[in-house]
Legacy VTK file of the C-alpha trace (Angstrom):
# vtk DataFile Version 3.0
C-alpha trace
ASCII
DATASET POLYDATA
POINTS 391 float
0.000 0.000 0.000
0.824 3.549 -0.248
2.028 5.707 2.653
3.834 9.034 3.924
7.343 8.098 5.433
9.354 10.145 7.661
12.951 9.839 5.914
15.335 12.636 8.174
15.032 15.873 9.212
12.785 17.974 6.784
12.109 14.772 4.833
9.106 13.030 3.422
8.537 10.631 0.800
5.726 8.339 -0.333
6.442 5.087 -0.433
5.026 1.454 -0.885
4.465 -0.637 2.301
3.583 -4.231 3.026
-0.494 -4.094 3.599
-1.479 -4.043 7.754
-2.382 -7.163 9.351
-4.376 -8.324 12.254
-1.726 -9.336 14.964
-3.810 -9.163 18.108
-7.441 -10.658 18.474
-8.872 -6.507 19.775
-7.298 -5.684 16.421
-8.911 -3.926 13.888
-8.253 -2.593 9.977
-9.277 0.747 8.770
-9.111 1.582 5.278
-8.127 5.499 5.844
-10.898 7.202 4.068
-9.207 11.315 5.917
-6.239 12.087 7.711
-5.244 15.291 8.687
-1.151 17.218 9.264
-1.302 18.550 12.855
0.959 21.029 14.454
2.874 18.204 16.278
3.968 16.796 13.079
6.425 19.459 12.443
8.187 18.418 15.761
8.370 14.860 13.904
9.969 17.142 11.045
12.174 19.063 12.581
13.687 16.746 14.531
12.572 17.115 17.724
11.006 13.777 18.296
13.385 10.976 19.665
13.296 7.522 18.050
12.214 8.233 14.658
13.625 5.819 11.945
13.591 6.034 8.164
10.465 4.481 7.004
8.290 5.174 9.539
4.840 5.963 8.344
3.842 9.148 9.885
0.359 10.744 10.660
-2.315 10.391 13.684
-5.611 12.108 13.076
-7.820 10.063 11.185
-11.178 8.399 10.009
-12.423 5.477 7.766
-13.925 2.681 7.453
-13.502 -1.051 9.156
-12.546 -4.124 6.586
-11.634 -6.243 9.190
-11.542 -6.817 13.229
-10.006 -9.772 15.006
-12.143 -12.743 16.915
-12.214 -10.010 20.398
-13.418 -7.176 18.759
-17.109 -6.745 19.888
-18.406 -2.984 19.317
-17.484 -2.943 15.987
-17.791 -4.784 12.487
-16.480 -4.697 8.907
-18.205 -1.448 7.087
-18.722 1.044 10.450
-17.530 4.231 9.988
-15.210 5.324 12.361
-12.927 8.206 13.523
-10.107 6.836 15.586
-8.110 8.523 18.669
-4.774 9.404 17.931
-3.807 8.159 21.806
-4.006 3.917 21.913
-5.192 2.659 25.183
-5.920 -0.675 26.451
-9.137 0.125 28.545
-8.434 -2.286 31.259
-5.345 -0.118 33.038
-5.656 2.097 36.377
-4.675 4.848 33.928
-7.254 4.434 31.255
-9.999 3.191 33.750
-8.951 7.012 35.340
-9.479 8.349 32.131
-6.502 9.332 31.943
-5.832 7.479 28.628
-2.272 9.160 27.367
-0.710 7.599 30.420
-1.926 3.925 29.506
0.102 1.411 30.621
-0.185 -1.143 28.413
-0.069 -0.076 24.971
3.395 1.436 24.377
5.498 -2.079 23.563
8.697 -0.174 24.231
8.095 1.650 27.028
11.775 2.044 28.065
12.817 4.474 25.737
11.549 7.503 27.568
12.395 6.629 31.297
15.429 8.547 31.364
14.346 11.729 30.232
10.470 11.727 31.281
10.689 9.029 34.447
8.103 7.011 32.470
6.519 6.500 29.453
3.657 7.820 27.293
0.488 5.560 25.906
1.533 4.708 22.468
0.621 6.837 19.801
0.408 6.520 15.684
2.826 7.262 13.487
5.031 9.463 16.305
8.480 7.783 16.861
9.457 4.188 18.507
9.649 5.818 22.090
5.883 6.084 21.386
5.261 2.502 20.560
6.445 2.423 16.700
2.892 1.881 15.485
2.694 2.853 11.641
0.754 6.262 10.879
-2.305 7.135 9.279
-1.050 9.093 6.140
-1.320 5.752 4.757
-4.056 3.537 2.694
-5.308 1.157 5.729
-3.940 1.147 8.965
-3.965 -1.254 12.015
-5.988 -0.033 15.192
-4.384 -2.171 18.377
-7.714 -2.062 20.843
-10.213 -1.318 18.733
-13.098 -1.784 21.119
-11.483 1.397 22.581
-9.807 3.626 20.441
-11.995 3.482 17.430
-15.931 5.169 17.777
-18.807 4.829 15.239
-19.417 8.113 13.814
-23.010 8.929 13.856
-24.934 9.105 10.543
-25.351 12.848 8.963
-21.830 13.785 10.516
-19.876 14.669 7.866
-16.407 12.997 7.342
-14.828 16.470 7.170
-16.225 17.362 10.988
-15.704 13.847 12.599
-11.905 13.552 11.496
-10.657 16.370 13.743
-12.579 14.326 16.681
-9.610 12.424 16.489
-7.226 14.868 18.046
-7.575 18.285 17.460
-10.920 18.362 18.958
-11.049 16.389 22.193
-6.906 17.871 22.986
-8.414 21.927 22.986
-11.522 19.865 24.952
-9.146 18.961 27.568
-7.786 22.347 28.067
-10.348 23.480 28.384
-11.859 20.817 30.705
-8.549 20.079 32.776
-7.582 23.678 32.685
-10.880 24.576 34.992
-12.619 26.426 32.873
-15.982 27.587 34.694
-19.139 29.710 33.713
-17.912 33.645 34.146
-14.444 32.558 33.719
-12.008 34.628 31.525
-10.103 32.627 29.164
-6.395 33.286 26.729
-5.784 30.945 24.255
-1.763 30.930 23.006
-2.074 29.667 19.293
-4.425 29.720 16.876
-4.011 26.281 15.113
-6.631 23.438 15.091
-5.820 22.763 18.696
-5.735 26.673 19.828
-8.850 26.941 18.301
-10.938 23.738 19.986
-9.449 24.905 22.744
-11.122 28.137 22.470
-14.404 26.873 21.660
-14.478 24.383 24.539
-13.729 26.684 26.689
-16.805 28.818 25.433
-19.312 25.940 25.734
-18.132 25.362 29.478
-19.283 29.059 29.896
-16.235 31.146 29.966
-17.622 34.697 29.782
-14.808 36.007 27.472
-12.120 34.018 25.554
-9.430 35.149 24.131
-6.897 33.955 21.281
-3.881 34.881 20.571
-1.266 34.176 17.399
0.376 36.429 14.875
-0.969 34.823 11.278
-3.590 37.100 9.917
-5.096 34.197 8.383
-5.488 31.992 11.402
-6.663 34.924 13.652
-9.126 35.883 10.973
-10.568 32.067 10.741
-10.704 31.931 14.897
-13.086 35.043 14.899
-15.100 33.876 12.380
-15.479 30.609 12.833
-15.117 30.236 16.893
-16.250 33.618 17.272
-13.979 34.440 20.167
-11.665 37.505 20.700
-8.202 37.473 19.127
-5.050 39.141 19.459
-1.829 39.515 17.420
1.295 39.289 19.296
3.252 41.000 17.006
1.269 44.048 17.129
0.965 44.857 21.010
2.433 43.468 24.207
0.381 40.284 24.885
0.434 40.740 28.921
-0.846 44.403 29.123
-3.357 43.301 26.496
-4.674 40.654 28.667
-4.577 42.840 31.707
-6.473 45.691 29.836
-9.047 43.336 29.084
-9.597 41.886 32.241
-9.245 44.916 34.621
-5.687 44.152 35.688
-5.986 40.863 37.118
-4.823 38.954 34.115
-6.944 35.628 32.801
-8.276 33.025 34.769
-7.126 30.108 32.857
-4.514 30.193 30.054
-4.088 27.482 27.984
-0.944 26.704 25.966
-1.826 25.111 22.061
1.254 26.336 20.689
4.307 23.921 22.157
8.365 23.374 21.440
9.146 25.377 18.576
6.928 28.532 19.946
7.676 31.650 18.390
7.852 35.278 19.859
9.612 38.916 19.724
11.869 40.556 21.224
15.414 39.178 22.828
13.821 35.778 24.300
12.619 35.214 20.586
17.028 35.144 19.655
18.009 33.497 22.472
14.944 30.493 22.649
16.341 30.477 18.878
19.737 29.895 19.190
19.794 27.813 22.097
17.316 25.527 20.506
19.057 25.025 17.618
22.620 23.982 19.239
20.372 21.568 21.461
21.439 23.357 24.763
17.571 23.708 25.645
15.170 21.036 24.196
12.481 23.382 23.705
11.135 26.735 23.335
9.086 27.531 26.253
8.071 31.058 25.126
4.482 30.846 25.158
4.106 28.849 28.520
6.501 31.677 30.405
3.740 34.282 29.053
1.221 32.507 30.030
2.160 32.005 33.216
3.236 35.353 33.786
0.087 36.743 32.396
-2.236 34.093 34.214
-4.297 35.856 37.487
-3.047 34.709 40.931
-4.575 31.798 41.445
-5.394 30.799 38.321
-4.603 27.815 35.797
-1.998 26.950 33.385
-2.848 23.977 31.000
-0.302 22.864 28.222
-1.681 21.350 25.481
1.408 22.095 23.144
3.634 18.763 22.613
7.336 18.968 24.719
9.838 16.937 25.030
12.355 17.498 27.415
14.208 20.539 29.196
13.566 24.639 28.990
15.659 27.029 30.372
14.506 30.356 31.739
11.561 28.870 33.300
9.519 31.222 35.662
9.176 28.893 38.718
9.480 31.852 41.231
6.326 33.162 39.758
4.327 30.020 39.190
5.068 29.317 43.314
4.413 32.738 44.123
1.057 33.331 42.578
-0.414 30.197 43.503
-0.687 29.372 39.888
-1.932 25.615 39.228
0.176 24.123 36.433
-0.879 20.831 33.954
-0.314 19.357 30.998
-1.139 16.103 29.292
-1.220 14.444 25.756
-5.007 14.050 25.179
-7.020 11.875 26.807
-9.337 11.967 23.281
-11.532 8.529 24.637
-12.622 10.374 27.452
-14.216 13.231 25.227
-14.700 12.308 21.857
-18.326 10.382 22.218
-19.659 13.308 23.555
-17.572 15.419 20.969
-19.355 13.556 18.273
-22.752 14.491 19.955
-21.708 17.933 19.780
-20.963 17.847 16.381
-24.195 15.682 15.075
-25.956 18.806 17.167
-24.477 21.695 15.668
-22.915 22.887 18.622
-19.176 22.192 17.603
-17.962 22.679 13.943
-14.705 21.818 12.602
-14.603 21.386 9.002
-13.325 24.833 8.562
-9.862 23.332 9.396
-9.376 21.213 6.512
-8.346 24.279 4.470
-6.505 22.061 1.594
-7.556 19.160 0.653
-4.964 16.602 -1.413
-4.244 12.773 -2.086
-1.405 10.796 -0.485
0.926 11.902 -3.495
0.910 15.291 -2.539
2.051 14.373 1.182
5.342 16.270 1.233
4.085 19.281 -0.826
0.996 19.090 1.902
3.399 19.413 4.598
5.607 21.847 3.106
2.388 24.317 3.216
1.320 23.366 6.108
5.032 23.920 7.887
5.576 27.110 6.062
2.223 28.448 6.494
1.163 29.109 2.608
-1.771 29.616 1.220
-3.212 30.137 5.172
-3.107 26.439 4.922
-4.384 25.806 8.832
-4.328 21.606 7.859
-3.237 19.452 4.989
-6.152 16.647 4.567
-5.129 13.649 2.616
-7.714 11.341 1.075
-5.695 8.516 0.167
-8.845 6.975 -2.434
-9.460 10.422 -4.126
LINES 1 392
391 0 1 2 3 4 5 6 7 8 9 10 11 12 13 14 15 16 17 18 19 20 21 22 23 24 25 26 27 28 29 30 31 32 33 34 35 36 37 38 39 40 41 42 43 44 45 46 47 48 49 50 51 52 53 54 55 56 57 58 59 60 61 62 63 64 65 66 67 68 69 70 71 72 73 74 75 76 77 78 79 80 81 82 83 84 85 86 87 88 89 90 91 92 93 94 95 96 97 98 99 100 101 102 103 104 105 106 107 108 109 110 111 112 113 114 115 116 117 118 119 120 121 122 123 124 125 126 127 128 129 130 131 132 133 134 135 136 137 138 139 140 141 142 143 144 145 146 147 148 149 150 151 152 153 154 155 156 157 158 159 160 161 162 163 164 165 166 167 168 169 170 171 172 173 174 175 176 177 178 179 180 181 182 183 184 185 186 187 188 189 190 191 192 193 194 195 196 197 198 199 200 201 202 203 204 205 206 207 208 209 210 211 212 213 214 215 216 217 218 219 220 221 222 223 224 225 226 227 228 229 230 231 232 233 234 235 236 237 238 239 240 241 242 243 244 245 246 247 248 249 250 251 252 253 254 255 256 257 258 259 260 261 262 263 264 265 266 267 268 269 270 271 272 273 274 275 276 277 278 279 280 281 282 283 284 285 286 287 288 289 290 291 292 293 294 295 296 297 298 299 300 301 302 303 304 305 306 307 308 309 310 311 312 313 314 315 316 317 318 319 320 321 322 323 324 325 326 327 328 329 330 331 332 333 334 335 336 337 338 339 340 341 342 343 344 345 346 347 348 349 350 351 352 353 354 355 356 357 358 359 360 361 362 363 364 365 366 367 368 369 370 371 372 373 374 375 376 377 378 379 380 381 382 383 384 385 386 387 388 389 390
């Protein structure tokens, strides 16, 4: 079959792969009918990911359709329709029985890689590196789904393909933000990052009752997209200084929750913009953690920090002091997508939540690296790259 392959840094290719198989009897195979770039790709890209290997099919936000389960599989059959959680959990852990699902113990077959640098490992995750699990990606024709009774959910009939795929990830990670991050009726709300995640996050966070939310990136495109379609406020950071924005608009105390959608290769102005830069880039800090030090410097006393945006190791410059100091509360997660996305898809089958907007190009398996180049670079206010691998 046909699939995108992560070849090196700032490579793709498409290349032919052996077909999936059914290996485990809660297997399932999905014939990939949508899957979508997301921002955490270009981490995958850049570099920044440990444990990638030329080859590796890339890709973890998707939908399709089931051709075949294995003799365990009971809540689903050959021909449902189904959108698919980028996170793979077993259901039967103290983790995933928590609902926390990211943190399942049982589905990462290589769950050593990370212990030195995190103290523990992650759920395993498609197409995103062998420290993840080395499952194959989704930017591919079919796909295995390990636990399908649990990581795969029927999409209800007159959703359209276009809103159900970003109930894979995009969706239920700004849901958790949101929902993890506190969010309460009357609350005020800043959004860093107007991506698909930025932007779920900002709509959950409006549908928990947050009296005023605010988003905040520097593409005119994106910003213009998040007013429309989410129908928040939004700021440009390159225009104005993001903390006395925030503290105009909320009479000085600063926002009661921020949540962080933007994550390691975060972009800003001024001197930390050079130095986040540079450091980055001759690997003596992992990450740049410009976003989360605004947001917790422009977070109320008191109030919440949620990051949503994908790290992977060690920051320098991190505010501590003021995180102690003003009582801040301070999380972070990947998503926990089973948790949310059933009632996500209700949402969506309502009205209530709309994401099609997202899929601003649309493109077939062949035009993966072109699809990422546009996404990565930002043309054509490409916000995501869909591939439809039978188009």
């Amino acid at each position: 079959m046909k699939a995108v392959c992560w070849q090196g840094v700032n490579e793709l290719s498409v290349e032919q792969v052996p077909d999936p198989e059914i290996l485990n009897a809660q297997d399932a195979i999905v014939k990939v009918t949508a899957s979508t770039t997301c921002g955490s790709d270009l981490h995958l890209l850049g570099g920044y990911i440990p444990a990638m290997r030329a080859g590796d099919v890339i890709g973890h936000e998707f939908l399709g359709e089931i051709v075949e389960v294995g003799p365990e599989v009971s809540r689903h059959r050959p021909g449902d329709r189904v959108v698919v959680c980028s996170i793979i959990g077993c259901g039967r852990c103290r983790p995933c029985t928590d609902g926390m699902w990211s943190l399942c113990e049982n589905s990462n077959p290589k769950p050593g890689l990370t212990d030195l640098m995190w103290g523990g490992s992650t759920a395993g995750i498609f197409g995103y590196s062998h420290a993840m699990g080395g499952f194959r990606g989704s930017h591919a024709e079919y796909i295995r789904v390990p636990f399908a009774d649990y990581n795969a959910f029927t999409v209800p009939d007159g959703v359209d393909d276009m809103d159900a795929l970003f109930a894979s990830d995009a969706a239920p990670t700004g849901w958790m933000g949101a929902d993890l991050g506190g969010v309460r009726p009357g609350d005020v709300v800043a959004v860093w990052g107007c991506g698909g995640v930025g932007q779920m996050a900002a709509r959950a966070a409006m549908l928990l009752g947050a009296e005023r939310v605010i988003a905040i990136d520097r593409y005119p495109e994106r910003l213009a997209m998040t007013a429309r379609h989410v129908g928040c406020e939004v700021v440009d950071y390159t225009s104005t200084d993001v903390n006395a924005e925030l503290r105009e608009r909320t009479g000085g105390r600063g926002p009661d929750v921020c949540i962080e959608a933007v994550g390691l290769e975060a972009e800003g102005t001024g001197p930390q913009r050079i130095y986040d830069g540079i450091k980055q880039r001759l690997r003596l800090e992992q990450d740049r953690p410009i976003a989360v030090r605004e947001a917790i410097h422009a977070c109320r006393k008191g109030g919440s920090v949620f990051v949503l945006g994908v790290f992977t190791g060690f920051v320098d410059k991190f505010p501590l002091g003021a995180l102690m100091n003003k009582g801040l509360t301070l999380r972070g997660a990947q998503q926990h997508g089973q948790r949310y996305i059933p009632h996500l898809l209700d949402l969506i089958a309502r009205g209530e939540l709309k994401t099609s907007h997202l899929a601003t190009h649309t493109m077939t398996l062949d035009d993966g690296p072109r699809g990422y180049d546009m996404f990565k670079r930002k043309k054509d206010g490409c916000v995501r790259a869909v591939f439809r691998p039978w188009i």
